[in-house]
N, C-alpha and C positions, 0 to 999 in steps of 0.2 A: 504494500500500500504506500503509496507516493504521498507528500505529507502537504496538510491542504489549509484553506485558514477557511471556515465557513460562515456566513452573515446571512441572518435571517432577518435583514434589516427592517423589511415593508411588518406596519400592523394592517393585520387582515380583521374585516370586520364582515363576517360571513354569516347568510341567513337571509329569510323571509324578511321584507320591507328596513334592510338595512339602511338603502337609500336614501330612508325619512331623513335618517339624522344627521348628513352630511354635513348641513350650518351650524350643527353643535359641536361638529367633532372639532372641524376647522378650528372652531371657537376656543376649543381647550388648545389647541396649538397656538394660539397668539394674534391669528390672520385675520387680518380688517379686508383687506382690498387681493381680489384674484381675477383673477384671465380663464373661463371656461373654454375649452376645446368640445366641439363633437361635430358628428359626420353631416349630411344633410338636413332630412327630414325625417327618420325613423323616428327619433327619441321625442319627436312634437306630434308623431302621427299615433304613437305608443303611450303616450301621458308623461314618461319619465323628464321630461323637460319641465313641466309645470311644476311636478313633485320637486324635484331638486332646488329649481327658484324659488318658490314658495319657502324651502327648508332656508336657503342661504337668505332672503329677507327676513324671515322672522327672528334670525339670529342679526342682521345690520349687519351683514359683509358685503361689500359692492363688489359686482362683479362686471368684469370688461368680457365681452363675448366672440368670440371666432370662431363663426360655426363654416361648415365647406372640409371639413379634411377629406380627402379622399383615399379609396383605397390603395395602397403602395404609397405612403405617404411623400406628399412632392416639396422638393425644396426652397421650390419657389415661393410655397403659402408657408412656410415654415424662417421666409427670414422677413416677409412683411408681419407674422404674429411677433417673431422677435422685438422688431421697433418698435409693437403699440405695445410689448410688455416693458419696456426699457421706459419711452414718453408716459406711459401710466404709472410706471412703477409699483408693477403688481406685486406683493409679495406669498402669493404662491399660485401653480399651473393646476388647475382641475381639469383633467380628464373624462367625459363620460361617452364611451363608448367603447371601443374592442381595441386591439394592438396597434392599427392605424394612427389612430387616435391618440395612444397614449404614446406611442413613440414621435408621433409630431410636439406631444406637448415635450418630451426629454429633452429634443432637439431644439424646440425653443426656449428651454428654461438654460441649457446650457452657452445656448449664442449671445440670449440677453446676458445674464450672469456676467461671461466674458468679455463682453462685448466684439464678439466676432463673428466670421460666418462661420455656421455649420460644417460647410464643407473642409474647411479649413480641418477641423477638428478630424473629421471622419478623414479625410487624407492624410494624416496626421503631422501636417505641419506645426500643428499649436495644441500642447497639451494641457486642456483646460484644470480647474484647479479647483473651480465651486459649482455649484447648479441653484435656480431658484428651486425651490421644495416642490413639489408633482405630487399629485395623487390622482386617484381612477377610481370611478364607481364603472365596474366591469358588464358589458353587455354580450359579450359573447367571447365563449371557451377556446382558446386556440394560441395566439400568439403568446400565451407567460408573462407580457408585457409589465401586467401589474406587480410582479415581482422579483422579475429579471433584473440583472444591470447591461442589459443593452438595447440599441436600438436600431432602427433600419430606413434607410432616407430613401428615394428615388432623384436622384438629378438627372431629369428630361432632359434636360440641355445636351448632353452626353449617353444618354442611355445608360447610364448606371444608377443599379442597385446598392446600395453597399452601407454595412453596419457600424457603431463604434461601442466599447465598451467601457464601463466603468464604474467606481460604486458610488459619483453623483447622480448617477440614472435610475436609481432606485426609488420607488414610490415612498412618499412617506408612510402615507394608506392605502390600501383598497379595499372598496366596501362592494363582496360581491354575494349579488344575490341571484341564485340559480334560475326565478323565476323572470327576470329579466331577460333572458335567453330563448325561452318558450314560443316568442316567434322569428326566428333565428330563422330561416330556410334550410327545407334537408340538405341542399347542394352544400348551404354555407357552412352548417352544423357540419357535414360529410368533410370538407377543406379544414374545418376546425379538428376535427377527430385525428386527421393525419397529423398536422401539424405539433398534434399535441405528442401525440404517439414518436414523431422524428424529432424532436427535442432529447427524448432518453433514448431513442436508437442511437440516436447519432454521438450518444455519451457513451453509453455501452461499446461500440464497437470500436476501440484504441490500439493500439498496439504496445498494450502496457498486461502487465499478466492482469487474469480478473483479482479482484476484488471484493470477496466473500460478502458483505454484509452491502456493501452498495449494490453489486449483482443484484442479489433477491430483493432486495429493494424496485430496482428498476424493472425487472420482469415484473413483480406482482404490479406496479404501475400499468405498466404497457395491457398487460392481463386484462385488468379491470380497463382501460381505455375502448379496448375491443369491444368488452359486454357492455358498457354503458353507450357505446360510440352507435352497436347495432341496435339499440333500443328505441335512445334517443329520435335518430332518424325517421324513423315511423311511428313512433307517441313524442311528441314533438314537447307533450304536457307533463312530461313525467318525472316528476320532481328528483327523486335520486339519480335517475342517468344523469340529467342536467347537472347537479350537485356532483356528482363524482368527475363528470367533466371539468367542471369549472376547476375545483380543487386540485385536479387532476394537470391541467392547465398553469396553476401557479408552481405547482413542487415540481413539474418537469423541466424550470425552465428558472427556477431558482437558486438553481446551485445543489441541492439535495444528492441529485443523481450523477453527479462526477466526483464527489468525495472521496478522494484517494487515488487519482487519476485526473491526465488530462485529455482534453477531446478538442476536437475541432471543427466540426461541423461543415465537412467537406459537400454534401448533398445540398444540403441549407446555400451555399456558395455556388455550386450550379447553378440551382435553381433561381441567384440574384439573377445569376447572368440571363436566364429565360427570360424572366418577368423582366428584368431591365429593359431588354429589348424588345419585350410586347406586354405590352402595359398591360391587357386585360386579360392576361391568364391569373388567376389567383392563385396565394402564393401556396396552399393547400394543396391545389389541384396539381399543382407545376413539382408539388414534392411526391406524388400517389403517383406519376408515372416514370420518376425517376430513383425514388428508392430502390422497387424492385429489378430496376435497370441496373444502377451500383451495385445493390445483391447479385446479380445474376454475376457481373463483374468479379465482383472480389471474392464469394466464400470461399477460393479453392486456398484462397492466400489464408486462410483461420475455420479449414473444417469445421475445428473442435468449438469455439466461439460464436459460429453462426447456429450450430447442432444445439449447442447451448438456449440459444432466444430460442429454435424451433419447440425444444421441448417444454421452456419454461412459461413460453408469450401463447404458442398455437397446439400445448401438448400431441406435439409431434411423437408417436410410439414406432422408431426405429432403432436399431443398435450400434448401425453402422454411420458413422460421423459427416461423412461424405453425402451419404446419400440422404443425412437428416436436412443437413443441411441446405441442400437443392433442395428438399420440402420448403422448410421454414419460408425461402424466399416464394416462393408458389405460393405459400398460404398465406404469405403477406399480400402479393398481389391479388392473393384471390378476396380476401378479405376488402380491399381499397376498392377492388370492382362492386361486391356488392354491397355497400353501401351509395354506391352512385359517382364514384370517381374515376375519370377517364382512365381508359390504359394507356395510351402511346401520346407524344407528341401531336402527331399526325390531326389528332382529333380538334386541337386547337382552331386548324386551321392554318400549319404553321407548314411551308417546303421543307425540305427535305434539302434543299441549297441553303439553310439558314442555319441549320446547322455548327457550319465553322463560325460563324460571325459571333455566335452564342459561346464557345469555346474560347473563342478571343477576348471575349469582356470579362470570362470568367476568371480568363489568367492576367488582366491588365496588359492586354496586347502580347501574351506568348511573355510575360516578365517574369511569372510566377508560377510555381507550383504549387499544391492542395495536400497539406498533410492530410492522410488517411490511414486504413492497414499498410496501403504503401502509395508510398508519394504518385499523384497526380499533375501529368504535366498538360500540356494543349493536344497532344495526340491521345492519351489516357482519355481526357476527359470529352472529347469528339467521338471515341470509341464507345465511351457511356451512352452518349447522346443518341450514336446510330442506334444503340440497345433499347433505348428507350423510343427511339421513333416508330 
């Protein structure tokens, strides 16, 4: 076991109509004056916008509004909120919405803070040093956002995807409540399930020896992701899938599931480079048809490792290592299928010539390679991609 520092920094405030209390919780932290984020029209079509306002007035905290995030969060509305947080001087970012959401608000609490652009940070010319304080009342299970330390920009300008990390990116709070999520669509909730699920995949599969007690940790995770994931989708109202998602959601993506061990999120890293390059795949969908593409790629390079997920995540009953392993990855994709997630590329809409250009963004023009079981370069990971086309 590789030696690790753990922070469980975000308080989670979980449950039925948590959301009431948002202006009181604020209030016990000190904040007079914040900057809300959320996405279009769902949370005013949904009632959650009225509830939340309502809480922050009866508590006397003003709030400055930016609503528009959209999803793959864009750089461009992320450094006009920066200046009306800086010209307001908001002293903290409310969140209410999903990973979009809350990683626009990281990106802005760290550019105001700074007083820099974002991009700067994420290129890492300039290592920032504070954040304005963040939090998130959680609308949908998938990205970890609310308790991660990191975030994920889109700069249109250039077709790049691309994340930065740190432990200013931390929420102070999030307040999530499962029933929030209820009308989430199966496609969206189907993108969330993976997402949620490749978060500890992508921890799990290192090239460091396992790690007993985080192992079983992370399978019985992924495990219950499955059963709640295939539920969820078709009872869209069903309070414990929902709840085991969300939760599910925060610990996969808070550090929990690498303890003792480090990872790198080579998949996660393609799949910028997809979505960079065509905005409207989502990032869920764009990881359901390249996981089992990387699986199909790698198990031969960690038999025993991949045999491992197959028996603990899909109790896979084989003896032989090799050929459990070719399971597991089958049962992963088979699984991604029926919940409603594409299988191939292709399905996007996306040539089969675009290919290399998706290759190239992912390596910074052929500059870099993808730690994984084994290093990933621009020909490794075009090899991926035909797999997954």
């Amino acid at each position: 076991m590789l030696d690790f520092m753990y922070n469980a920094y975000t308080k989670v405030y979980f449950g039925k109509g948590k959301e009431k209390e948002v202006g009181k919780i604020i209030t016990e932290y000190g904040y007079k004056k914040i900057m809300m984020q959320y996405g279009k029209e769902s949370i005013k079509k949904s009632g959650l916008y009225d509830v939340v306002m309502n809480s922050l007035k009866e508590n006397n905290i003003e709030v400055v509004e930016m609503g528009g995030v959209e999803p793959n969060p864009k750089l461009d509305f992320v450094r006009k909120a920066a200046e009306v947080a800086k010209k307001e001087k908001v002293e903290m970012i409310l969140a209410v919405g999903g990973g979009s959401v809350i990683d626009s608000c990281k990106a802005t609490a760290v550019a105001a803070a700074n007083n820099c652009d974002v991009w700067d940070v994420i290129s890492r010319k300039i290592k920032p040093k504070t954040s304005i304080p963040v939090a998130s009342i959680l609308t949908i299970s998938a990205a970890g956002s609310e308790m991660s330390n990191s975030a994920v920009i889109t700069n249109m300008e250039e077709n790049m995807k691309r994340g930065f990390n740190g432990e200013y990116n931390r929420c102070k709070f999030s307040i999530c409540n499962p029933e929030l999520t209820f009308t989430v669509s199966k496609y969206q909730t189907a993108c969330g399930v993976v997402d949620i699920m490749a978060h500890t995949l992508e921890r799990y599969f290192t090239p460091y020896p396992p790690t007993e007690l985080t192992d079983r940790i992370s399978e019985g995770l992924m495990k219950a992701v499955v059963s709640a994931g295939a539920v969820a989708v078709e009872k869209p109202d069903d309070y414990d899938a929902r709840a085991n998602l969300m939760w599910a959601s925060s610990i996969s993506h808070n550090g929990l599931t690498d303890c003792g061990r480090e990872y790198y999120l080579c998949v996660h890293q393609i799949e910028h480079g997809l979505s960079g390059e065509f905005d409207f795949v989502p990032h869920g969908a764009g990881l359901a048809v390249l996981l089992p593409a990387w699986g199909k790629y790698m198990y031969k390079n960690d038999p025993s490792r991949f045999a491992g997920f197959a028996r603990g995540v899909f109790d896979v009953n084989e003896e032989d290592d090799m050929e459990c392993a070719r399971l597991g990855v089958e049962k992963m994709a088979q699984f991604f299928a029926s919940i409603g997630m594409p299988k191939s590329i292709r399905e996007f809409g996306i040539k089969e010539d675009a290919l290399p250009r998706i290759a190239y963004l992912t390596t910074f023009g052929k500059t870099r390679t993808i730690q994984s079981l084994t290093d990933l370069d621009y020909d490794k990971i075009l090899e991926i991609l035909k797999i997954a086309y």
